[in-house]
C-alpha positions in Angstrom: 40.3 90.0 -37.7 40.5 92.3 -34.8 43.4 92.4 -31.8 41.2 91.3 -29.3 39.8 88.7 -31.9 43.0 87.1 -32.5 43.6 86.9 -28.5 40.5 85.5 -27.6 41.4 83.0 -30.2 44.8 82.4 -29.0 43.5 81.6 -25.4 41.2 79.4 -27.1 44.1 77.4 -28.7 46.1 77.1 -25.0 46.7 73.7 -24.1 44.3 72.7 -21.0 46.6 71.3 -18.1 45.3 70.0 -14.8 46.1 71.9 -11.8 48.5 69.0 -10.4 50.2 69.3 -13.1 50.7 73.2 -13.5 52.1 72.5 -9.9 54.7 70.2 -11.3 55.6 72.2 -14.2 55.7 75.5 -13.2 58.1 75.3 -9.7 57.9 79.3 -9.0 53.7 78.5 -9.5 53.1 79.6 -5.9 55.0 82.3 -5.7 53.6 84.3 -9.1 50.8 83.3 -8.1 50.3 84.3 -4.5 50.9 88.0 -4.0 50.1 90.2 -1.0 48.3 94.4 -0.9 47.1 95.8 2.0 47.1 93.4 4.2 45.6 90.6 2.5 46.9 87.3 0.7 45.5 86.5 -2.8 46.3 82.8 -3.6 45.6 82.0 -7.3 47.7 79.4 -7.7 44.9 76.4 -7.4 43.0 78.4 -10.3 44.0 77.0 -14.1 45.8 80.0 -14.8 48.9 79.2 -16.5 51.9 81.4 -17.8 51.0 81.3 -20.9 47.5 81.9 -20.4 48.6 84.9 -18.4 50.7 86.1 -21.0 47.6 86.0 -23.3 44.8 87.4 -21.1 47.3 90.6 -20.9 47.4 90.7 -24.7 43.5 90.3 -24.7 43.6 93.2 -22.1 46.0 95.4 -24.3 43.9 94.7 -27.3 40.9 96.2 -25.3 42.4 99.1 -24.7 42.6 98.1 -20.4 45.4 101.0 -19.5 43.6 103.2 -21.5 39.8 102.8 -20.0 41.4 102.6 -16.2 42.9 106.0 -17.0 39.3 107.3 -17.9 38.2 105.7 -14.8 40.5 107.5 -12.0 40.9 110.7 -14.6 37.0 111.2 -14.2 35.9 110.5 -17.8 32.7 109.9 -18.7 32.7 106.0 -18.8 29.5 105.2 -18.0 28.5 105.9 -21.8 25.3 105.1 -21.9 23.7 107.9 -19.1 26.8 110.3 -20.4 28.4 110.1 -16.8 31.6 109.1 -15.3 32.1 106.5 -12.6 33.9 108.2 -9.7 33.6 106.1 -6.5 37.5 106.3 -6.5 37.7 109.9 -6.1 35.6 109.9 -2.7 38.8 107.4 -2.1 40.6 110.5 -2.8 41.8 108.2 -6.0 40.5 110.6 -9.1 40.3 114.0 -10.9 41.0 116.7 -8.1 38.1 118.9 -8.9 36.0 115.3 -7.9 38.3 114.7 -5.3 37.8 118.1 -3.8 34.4 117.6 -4.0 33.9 114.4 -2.3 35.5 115.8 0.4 33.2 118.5 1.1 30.8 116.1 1.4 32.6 114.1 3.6 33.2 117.0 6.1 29.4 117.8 6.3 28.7 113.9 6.9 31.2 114.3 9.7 29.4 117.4 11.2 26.5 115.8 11.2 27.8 113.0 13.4 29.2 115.2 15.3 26.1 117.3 16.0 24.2 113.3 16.8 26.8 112.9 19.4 26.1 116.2 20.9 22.6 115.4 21.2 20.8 118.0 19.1 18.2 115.5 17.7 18.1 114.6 20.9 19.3 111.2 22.9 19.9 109.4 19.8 20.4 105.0 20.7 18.9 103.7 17.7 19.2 104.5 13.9 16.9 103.0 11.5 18.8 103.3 7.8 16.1 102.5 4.7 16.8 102.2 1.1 17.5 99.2 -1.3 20.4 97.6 -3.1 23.7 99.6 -2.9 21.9 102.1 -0.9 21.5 99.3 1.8 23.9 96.5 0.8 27.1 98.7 1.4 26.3 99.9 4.9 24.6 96.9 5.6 27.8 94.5 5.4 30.0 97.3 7.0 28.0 97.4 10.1 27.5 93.7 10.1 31.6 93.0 10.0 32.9 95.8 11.6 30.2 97.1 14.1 29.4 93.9 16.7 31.3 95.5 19.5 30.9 99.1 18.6 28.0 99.8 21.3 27.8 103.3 20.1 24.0 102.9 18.3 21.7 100.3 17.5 21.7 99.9 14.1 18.8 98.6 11.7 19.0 98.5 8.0 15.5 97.7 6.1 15.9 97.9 2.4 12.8 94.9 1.7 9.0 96.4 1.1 7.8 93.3 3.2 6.1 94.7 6.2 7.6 92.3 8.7 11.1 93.4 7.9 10.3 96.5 9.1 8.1 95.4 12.0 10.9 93.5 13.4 12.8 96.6 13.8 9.4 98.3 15.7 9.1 95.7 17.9 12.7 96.4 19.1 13.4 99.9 18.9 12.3 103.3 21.2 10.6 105.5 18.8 11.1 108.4 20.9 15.3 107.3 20.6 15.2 106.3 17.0 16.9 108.5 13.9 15.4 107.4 10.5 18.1 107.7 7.7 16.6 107.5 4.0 18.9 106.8 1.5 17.8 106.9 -1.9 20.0 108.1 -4.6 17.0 109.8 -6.8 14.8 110.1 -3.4 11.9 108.7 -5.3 12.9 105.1 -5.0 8.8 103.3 -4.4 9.9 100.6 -1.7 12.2 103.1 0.5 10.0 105.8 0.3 7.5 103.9 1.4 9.3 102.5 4.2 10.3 105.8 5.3 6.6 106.8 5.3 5.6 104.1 7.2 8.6 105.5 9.9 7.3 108.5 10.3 4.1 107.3 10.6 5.3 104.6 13.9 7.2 108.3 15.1 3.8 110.2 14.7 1.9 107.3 16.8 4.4 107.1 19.2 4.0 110.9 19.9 7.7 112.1 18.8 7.6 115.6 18.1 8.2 116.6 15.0 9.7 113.3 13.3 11.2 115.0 10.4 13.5 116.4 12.4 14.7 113.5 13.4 15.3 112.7 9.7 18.5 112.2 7.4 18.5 112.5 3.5 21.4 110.7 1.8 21.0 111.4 -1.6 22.4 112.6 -5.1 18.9 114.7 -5.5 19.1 116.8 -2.5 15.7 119.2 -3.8 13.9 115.8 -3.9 14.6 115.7 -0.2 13.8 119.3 0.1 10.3 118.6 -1.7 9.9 115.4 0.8 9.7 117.6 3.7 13.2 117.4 5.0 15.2 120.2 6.0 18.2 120.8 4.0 20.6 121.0 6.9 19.5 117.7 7.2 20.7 116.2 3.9 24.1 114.9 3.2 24.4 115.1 -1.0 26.6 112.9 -2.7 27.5 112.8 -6.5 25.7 111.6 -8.9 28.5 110.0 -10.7 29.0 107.6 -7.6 26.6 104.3 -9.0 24.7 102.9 -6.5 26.5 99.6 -6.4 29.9 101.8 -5.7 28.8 104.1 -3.3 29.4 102.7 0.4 32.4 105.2 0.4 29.9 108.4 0.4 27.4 110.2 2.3 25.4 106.4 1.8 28.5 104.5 4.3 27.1 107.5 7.1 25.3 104.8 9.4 28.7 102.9 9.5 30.2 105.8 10.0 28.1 106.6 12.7 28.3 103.0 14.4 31.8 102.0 14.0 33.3 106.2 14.3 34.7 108.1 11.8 38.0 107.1 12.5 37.0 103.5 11.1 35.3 105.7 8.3 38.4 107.0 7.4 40.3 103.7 7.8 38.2 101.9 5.2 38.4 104.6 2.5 42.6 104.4 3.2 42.4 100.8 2.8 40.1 101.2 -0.6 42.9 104.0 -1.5 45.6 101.3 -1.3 44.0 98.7 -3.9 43.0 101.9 -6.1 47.1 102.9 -5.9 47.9 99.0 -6.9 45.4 98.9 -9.3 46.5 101.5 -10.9 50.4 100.9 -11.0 50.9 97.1 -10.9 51.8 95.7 -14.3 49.5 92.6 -15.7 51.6 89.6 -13.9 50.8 91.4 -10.4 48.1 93.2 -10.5 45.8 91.4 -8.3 42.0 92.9 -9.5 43.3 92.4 -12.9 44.5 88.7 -12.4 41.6 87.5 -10.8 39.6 88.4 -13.9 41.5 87.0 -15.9 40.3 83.8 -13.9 37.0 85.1 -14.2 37.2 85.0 -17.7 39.1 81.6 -18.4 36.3 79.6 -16.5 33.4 81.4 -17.5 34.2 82.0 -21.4 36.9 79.0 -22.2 35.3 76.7 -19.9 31.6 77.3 -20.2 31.1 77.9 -15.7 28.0 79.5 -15.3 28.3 80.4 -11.6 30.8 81.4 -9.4 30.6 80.4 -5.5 31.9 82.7 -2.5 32.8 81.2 1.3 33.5 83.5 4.3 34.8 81.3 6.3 33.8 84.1 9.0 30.5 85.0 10.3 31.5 88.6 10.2 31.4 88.1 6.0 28.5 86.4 5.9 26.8 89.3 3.8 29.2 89.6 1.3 28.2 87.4 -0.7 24.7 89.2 -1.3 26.9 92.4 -2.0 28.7 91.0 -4.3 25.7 89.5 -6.2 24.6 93.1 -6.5 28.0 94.8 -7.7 29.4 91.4 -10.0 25.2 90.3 -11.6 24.3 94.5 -11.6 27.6 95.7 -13.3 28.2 92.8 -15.6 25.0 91.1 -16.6 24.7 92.4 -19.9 23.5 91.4 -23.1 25.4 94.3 -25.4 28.1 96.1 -25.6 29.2 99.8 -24.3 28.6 100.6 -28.1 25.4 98.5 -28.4 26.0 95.7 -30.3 25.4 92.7 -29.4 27.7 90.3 -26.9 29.0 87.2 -28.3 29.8 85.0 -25.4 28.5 85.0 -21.8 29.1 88.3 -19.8 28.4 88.0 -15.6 28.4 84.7 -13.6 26.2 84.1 -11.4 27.9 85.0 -7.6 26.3 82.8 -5.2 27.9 81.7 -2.3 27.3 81.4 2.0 29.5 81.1 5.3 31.7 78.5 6.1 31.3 76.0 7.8 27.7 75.9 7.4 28.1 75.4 3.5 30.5 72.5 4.1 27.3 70.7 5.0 24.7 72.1 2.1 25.9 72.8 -0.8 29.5 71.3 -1.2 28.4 67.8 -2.4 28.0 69.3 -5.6 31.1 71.2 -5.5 33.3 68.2 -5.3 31.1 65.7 -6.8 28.7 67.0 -8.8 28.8 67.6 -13.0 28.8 71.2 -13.0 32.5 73.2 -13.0 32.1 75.9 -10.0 34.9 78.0 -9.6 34.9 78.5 -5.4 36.4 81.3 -4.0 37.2 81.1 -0.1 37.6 84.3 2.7 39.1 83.9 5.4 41.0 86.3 8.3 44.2 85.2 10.2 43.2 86.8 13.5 39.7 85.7 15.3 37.4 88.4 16.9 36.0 86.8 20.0 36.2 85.5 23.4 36.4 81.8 22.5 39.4 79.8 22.8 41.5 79.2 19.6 40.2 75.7 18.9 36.9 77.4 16.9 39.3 79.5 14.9 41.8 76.6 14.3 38.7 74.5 13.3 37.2 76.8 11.0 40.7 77.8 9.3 41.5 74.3 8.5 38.0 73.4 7.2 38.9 76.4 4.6 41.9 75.1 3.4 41.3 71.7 3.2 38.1 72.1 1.3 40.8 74.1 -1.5 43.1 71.2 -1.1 40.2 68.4 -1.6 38.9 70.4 -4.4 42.1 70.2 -6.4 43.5 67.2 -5.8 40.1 64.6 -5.3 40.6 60.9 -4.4 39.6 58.1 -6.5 39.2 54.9 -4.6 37.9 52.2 -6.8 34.6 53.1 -5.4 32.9 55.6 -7.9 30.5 56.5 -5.3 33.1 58.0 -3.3 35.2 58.8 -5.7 36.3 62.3 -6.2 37.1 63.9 -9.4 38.9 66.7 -8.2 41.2 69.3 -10.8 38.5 71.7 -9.3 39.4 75.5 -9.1 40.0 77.3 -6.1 40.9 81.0 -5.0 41.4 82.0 -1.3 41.5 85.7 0.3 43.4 85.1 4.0 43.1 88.8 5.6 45.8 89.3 8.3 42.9 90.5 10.5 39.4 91.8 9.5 39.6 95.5 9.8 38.3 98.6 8.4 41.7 98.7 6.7 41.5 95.8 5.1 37.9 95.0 4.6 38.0 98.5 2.5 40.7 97.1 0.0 38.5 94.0 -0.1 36.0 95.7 -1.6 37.5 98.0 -4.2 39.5 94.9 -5.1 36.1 93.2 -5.9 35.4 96.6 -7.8 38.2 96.9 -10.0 37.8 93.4 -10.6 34.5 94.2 -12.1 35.7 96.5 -13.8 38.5 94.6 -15.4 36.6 92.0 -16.3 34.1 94.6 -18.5 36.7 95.9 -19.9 37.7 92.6 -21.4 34.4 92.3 -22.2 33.4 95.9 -24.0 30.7 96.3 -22.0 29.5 99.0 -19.5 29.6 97.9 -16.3 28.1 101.7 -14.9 24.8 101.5 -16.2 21.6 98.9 -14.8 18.4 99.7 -17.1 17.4 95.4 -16.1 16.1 96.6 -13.2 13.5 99.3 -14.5 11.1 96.9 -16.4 9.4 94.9 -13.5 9.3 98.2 -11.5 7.9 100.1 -14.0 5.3 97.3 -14.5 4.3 97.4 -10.8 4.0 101.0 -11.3 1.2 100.5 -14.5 -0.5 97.5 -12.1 -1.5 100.3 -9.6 -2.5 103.2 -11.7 -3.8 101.1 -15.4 -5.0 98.2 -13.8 -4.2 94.7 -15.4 -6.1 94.4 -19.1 -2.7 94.7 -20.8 -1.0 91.6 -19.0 -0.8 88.3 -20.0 -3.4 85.8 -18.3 -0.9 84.2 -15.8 -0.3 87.7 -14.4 -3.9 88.6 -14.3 -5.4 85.6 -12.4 -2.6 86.3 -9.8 -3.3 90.0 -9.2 -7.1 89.4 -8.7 -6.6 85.9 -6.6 -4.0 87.8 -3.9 -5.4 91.3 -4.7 -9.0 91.2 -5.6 
């Protein structure tokens, strides 16, 4: 039997205890299990995560070699096995090999030259900027300007990543042409839907009369001669490298529209605060190290107690697209069917991340998390400070709807009426931010990474690599230069009653 084996099976064999309970038994339960970096408060103590299971999950973590492949990570090694690449979003944290961290911040400097040179108006009175690509090339700088950039005023941001027509009509039907900078971020810059999009920018530009609209283009991309070949100028391009996934690349030349819109002092205040959880990650032993711990709850409920989804509240309206990016980095990274070395997976890898904004979700979806058959594991967001004009009874309101739902979850109500009744011993984590900043939202986020990370390490897998997503594209591909004799009958009789 192998070491990581035998520790799966000892977690296996760990007594199940109720959440009430672990309170009762283990008196210093809050305080191991409620731990502070960077500014934010990880609570883990309603999760089933006992000491002994704890002391297991570390063994299963030694057994897999965890110290070992988190070196690889930071030292720069190839760990994305399967494309021969390393992983190193850390080093444009300044977190890596120097040689990658040197590099990163080459890049860095030319992005900030080139929002230098927007400010000084060489393209020209610059208000809006219309950023196109798709998944971590939009999701990233998506949610930064969504939390952090309400109150900037410094540009109008849009960021299209869907094909849909309307999304990016919306956007015409609200922005100057003749003030607009198109950013196109695509890391191969072949990408169908963005380049597409981007087209269809220049072609609104062209209508509109704006001379020359590829010069009012930017190129974020890992393939800066595909830009070339595009048509854009290469002054124009801001590279990044190619080791830097998709999924893990807000911290690049692909976070330059939040970096225009919030300044690049904000710019530099997120990659500090992702520095900080990289430093922690790093250093902290298994009992404290918060990306760590929290897959080990990821684990527990997911293998040892069969949860097939995992929910995530921001009780903030500033969070309200995290969720979506973390579908993308947690379902992307982990939703594997083999191993790093190709065999196959003998349990379930990825949840499914789901989740909305609190309070709204209170009145949708919550009847099933407290009443309902299915185990969800819930984690809640929330930030100490508010950030608007409104007097403290919405933020009192919305804090305490956050924590009660925790504390309802866990401890349930049974009333004689089984209608009413509430099963509770339900699992909670919360995230309390002292105050939602560039700081602190950038540790948020490589705390979600290395806890993807952590949790493929327990698993073997490669959490680098994404070949799921190639089939259906390269079928849409065949549909528009084979035609549809090969497909299946459903598939056919759809094509020719929308397409003809």
């Amino acid at each position: 039997m192998t070491e990581a084996k035998a520790a799966w099976n000892a977690l296996r064999d760990t007594p199940a205890t109720s959440l009430t309970e672990l309170f009762t038994n283990e008196p210093d339960r809050l305080s191991r299990l409620s731990m502070e970096e960077a500014g934010i408060l990880f609570d883990f103590s309603k999760t089933h995560l006992s000491a002994a299971l704890i002391d297991r999950f570390a063994a299963l973590a030694e057994a897999n070699d965890f110290a070992g492949r988190r070196d690889a990570l930071f030292a720069g090694a190839v760990v994305n096995v399967t494309e021969g690449r390393a992983a190193e979003h850390p080093a444009e944290r300044g977190q890596g090999a120097p040689d990658s961290v040197a590099r990163a911040r080459g890049f860095h400097a030319r992005m900030r030259g080139m929002i230098d040179a927007i400010e000084a108006e060489v393209f020209g009175p610059i208000r809006h900027i219309l950023h196109v690509g798709i998944g971590g090339s939009a999701l990233g700088p998506d949610l930064l300007v969504d939390a952090l950039g309400r109150d900037a005023g410094r540009y109008d941001v849009a960021v299209v990543s869907n094909v849909d027509g309307a999304a990016l009509d919306a956007v015409f039907r609200r922005f100057d042409p003749q003030a607009t900078l198109l950013v196109v971020a695509s890391k191969t810059f072949t990408t169908t839907e963005t380049m597409l999009n981007a087209r269809s920018v220049l072609s609104w530009m062209e209508e509109d009369n704006v001379e020359d609209p590829y010069s009012r283009v930017i190129a974020l991309t890992a393939s800066p001669e595909k830009a070339v070949e595009w048509g854009i100028d290469e002054t124009r391009i801001l590279p990044f490298s190619e080791s830097v996934g998709g999924r893990y690349s807000l911290w690049s030349s692909i976070g330059f529209p939040a970096a225009l819109a919030l300044g690049w002092d904000a710019f530099e205040e997120l990659l500090e605060g992702a520095a900080a959880m990289d430093r922690h990650f790093r250093l902290a032993p298994p009992s404290t190290n918060i990306p760590l711990l929290a897959a080990f709850v990821d684990q527990y409920y997911s293998v040892l107690r069969g949860a097939e989804t995992r929910a995530v509240f921001a009780y903030d309206e500033r969070l309200r697209l995290l969720p979506a990016y973390l579908q993308q980095l947690e379902m992307e990274s982990n939703g594997k069917g083999v191993k790093a070395d190709g065999s196959p997976v003998d349990g379930p890898t990825a949840a499914i991340t789901w989740g909305g904004v609190g309070t709204d979700a209170q009145h949708a979806v919550f009847q099933l998390l407290h009443q309902g058959t299915r185990l969800v594991p819930v984690e809640f967001v929330a930030a100490i400070e508010p950030d608007h004009v409104l007097d403290d009874a919405h933020h009192r309101t919305l804090l305490v709807n956050c924590f009660a739902q925790g504390a309802a979850l866990m401890a349930g109500r049974d009333n004689g009426d089984p209608a009413r009744a509430y099963p509770g011993d339900r699992p909670s984590t919360t995230i309390l931010l002292d105050r939602l900043d560039a700081r602190r939202l950038g540790a948020l986020i490589a705390f979600y990474e290395h806890r993807t990370f952590a949790n493929a390490v327990m698993l073997g897998i490669n959490p680098f690599d994404q070949f799921g997503v190639e089939l259906g594209k390269e079928i849409a591909k065949s549909i528009e230069s084979e035609g549809t004799e090969r497909f299946d009958p459903s598939t056919r009789a759809l094509i020719a009653r929308a397409l003809g």
